[in-house]
C-alpha positions as CSV (number, residue, x, y, z in Angstrom):
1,X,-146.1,-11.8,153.0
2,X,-146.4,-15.3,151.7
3,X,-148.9,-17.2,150.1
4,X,-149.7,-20.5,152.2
5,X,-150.8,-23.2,149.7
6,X,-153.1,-25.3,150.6
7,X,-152.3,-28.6,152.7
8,X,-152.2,-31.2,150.3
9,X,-155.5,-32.8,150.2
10,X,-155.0,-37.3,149.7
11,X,-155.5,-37.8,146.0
12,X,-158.8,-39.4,144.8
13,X,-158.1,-42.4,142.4
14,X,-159.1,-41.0,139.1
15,X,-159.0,-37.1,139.9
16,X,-156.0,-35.9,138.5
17,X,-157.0,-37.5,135.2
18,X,-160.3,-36.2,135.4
19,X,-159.6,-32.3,135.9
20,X,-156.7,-32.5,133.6
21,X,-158.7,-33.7,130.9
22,X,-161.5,-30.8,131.5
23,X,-158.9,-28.5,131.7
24,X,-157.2,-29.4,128.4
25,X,-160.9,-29.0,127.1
26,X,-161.1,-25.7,128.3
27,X,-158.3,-24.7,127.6
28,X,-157.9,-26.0,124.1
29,X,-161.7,-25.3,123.0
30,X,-161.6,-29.1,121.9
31,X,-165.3,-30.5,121.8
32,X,-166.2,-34.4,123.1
33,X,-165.6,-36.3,120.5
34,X,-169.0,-37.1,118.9
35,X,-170.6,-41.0,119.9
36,X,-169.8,-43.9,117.5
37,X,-172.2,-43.9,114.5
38,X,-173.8,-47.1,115.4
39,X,-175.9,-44.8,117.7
40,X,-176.5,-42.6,115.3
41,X,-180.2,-42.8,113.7
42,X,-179.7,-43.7,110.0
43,X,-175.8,-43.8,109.8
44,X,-175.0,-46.9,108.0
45,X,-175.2,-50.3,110.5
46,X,-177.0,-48.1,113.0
47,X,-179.9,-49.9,114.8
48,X,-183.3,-48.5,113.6
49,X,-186.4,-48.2,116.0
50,X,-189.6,-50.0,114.6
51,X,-192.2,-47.4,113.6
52,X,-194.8,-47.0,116.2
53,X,-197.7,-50.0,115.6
54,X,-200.7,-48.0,114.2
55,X,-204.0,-47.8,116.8
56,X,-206.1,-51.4,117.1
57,X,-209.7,-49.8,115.8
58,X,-212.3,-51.3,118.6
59,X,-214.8,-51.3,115.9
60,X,-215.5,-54.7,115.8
61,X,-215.9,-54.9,119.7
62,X,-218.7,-52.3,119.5
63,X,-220.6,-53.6,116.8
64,X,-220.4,-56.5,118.2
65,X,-221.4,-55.2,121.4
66,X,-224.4,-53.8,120.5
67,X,-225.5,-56.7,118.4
68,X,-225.1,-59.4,121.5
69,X,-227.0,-56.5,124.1
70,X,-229.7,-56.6,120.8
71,X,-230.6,-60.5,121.0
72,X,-230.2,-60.6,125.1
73,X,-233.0,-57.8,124.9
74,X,-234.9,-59.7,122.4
75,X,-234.7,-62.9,124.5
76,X,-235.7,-60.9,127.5
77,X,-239.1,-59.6,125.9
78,X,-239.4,-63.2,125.0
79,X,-239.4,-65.0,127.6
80,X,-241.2,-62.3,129.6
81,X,-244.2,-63.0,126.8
82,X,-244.0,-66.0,126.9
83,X,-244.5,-66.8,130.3
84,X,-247.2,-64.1,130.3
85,X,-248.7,-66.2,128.0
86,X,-248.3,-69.3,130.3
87,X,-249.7,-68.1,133.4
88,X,-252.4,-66.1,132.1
89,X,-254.4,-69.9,132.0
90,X,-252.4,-71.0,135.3
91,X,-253.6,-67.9,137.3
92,X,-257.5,-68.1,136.0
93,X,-257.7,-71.5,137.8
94,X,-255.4,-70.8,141.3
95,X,-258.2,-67.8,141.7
96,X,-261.1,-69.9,140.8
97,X,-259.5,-72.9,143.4
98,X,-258.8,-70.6,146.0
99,X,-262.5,-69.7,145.9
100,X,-263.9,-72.9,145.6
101,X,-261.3,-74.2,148.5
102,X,-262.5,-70.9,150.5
103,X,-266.6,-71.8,149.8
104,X,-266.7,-69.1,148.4
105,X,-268.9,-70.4,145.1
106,X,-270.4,-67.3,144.3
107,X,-266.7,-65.7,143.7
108,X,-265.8,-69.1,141.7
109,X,-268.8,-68.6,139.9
110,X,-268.1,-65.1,138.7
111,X,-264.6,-66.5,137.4
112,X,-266.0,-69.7,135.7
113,X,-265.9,-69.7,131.9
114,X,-269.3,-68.7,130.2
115,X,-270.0,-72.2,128.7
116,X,-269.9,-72.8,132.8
117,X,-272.2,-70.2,133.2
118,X,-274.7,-70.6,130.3
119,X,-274.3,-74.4,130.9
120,X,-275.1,-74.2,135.2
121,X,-277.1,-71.5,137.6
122,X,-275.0,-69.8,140.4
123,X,-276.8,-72.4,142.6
124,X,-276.4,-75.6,140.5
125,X,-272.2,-74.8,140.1
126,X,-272.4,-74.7,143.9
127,X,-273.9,-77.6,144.8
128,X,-271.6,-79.6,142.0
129,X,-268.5,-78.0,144.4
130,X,-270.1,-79.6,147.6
131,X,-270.8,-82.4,146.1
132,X,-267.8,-82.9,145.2
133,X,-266.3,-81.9,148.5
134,X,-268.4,-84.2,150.3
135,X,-267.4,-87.1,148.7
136,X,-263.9,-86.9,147.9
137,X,-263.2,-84.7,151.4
138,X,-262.5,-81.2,152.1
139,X,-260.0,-79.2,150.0
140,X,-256.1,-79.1,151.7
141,X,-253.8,-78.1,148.6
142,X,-253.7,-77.7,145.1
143,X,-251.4,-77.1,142.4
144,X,-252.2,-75.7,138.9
145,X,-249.0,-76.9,137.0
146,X,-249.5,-77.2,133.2
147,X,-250.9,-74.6,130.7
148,X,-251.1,-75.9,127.0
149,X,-252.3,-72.8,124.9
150,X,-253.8,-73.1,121.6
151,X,-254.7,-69.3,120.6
152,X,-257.9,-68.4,123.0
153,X,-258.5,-71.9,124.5
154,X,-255.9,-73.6,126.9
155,X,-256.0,-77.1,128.7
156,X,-254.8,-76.6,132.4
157,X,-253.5,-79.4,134.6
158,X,-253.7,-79.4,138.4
159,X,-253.6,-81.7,141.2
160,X,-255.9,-81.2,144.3
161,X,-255.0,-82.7,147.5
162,X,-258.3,-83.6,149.7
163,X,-258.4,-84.3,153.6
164,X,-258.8,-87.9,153.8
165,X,-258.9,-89.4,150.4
166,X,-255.1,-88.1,148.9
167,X,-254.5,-86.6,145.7
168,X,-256.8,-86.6,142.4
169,X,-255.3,-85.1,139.3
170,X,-257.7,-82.7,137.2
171,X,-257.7,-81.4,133.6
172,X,-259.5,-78.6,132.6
173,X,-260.1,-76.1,129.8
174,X,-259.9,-72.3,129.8
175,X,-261.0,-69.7,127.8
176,X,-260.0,-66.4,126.7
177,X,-262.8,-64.2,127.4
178,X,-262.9,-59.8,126.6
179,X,-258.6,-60.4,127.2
180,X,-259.3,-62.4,130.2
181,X,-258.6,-65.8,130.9
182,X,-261.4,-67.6,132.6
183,X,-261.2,-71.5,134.1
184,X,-264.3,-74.0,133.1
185,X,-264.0,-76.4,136.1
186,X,-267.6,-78.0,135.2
187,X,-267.5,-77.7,131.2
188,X,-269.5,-81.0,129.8
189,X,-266.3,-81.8,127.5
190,X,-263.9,-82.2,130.1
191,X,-266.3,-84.5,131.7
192,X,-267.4,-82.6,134.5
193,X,-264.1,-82.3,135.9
194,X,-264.2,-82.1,139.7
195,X,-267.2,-83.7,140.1
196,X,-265.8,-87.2,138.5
């Protein structure tokens, strides 16, 4: 019997020298020959990685951080104070006006500043409010829109808008009274001021 051999299979470009090469390896126990020593770490003329940068510390970002969230929070309670301040005066007169614009003088009279109290009865502050109404007009609008605080007195500006004879603007004082603010409308050193 004889051996058939393979057909001849087309010869790749590059093949033969390929396999013969491996098999003189193989057969000859040489080893690859070792890279150049420019690729070699430390061999002389060999390129050397730079040393890994060291870790940026964020320290400085935290600290200041925490020092810029400290004065927004101080501005915060600030101006939250300070405007507390500010309307404390504002609101004592809108809820003396509303009552007054409502003829409701009894509930004005209960908000009035005591020197408004000790200085006019219940009766005498109402008939100053209607006779002021009836000779400027009826109340349409107002608008408490200054507050100028000096410890536990304030001067309060507002305009009033009456039905037929326009717009009068009005200055008057408020005191601070047991922590409450409280509007004198008809105090003798404003010069009566809504009946004037």
């Amino acid at each position: 019997m004889s051996t058939a051999e393979p057909p001849d299979e087309p010869a790749r470009p590059g093949a033969a020298d390929a396999s013969a090469d491996t098999w003189s390896a193989l057969t000859t126990g040489a080893v690859a020959p070792p890279p150049p020593s420019d690729l070699l770490p430390g061999a002389p003329g060999a390129w050397i990685a730079d040393p890994p940068k060291p870790k940026r510390k964020l320290t400085w970002l935290w600290v200041l951080l925490g020092v810029l969230g400290i004065i927004t929070a101080l501005v915060v309670v600030a101006v939250v104070l300070f405007v507390r301040t500010l309307t404390g005066p504002i609101d004592a007169a809108n809820r003396a006006l509303v009552q007054i614009k409502a003829h409701h003088y009894p509930a004005a009279y209960r908000l009035a500043c005591s020197e408004d109290r000790r200085n006019y009865s219940e009766k005498q502050y109402e008939q100053a409010f209607i006779d002021a109404t009836t000779q400027q007009g009826q109340i349409k609008s107002y608008d408490v829109n200054y507050a100028s605080i000096n410890g536990a007195k304030a001067e309060v500006r507002f305009n009033i808008e009456f039905v037929g004879s326009g717009t009068v603007r009005y200055e008057a004082s408020a005191q601070k009274e047991n922590g409450h603010w409280r509007v004198c409308l008809l105090a003798p050193d404003r010069g009566a001021a809504l009946t004037r």
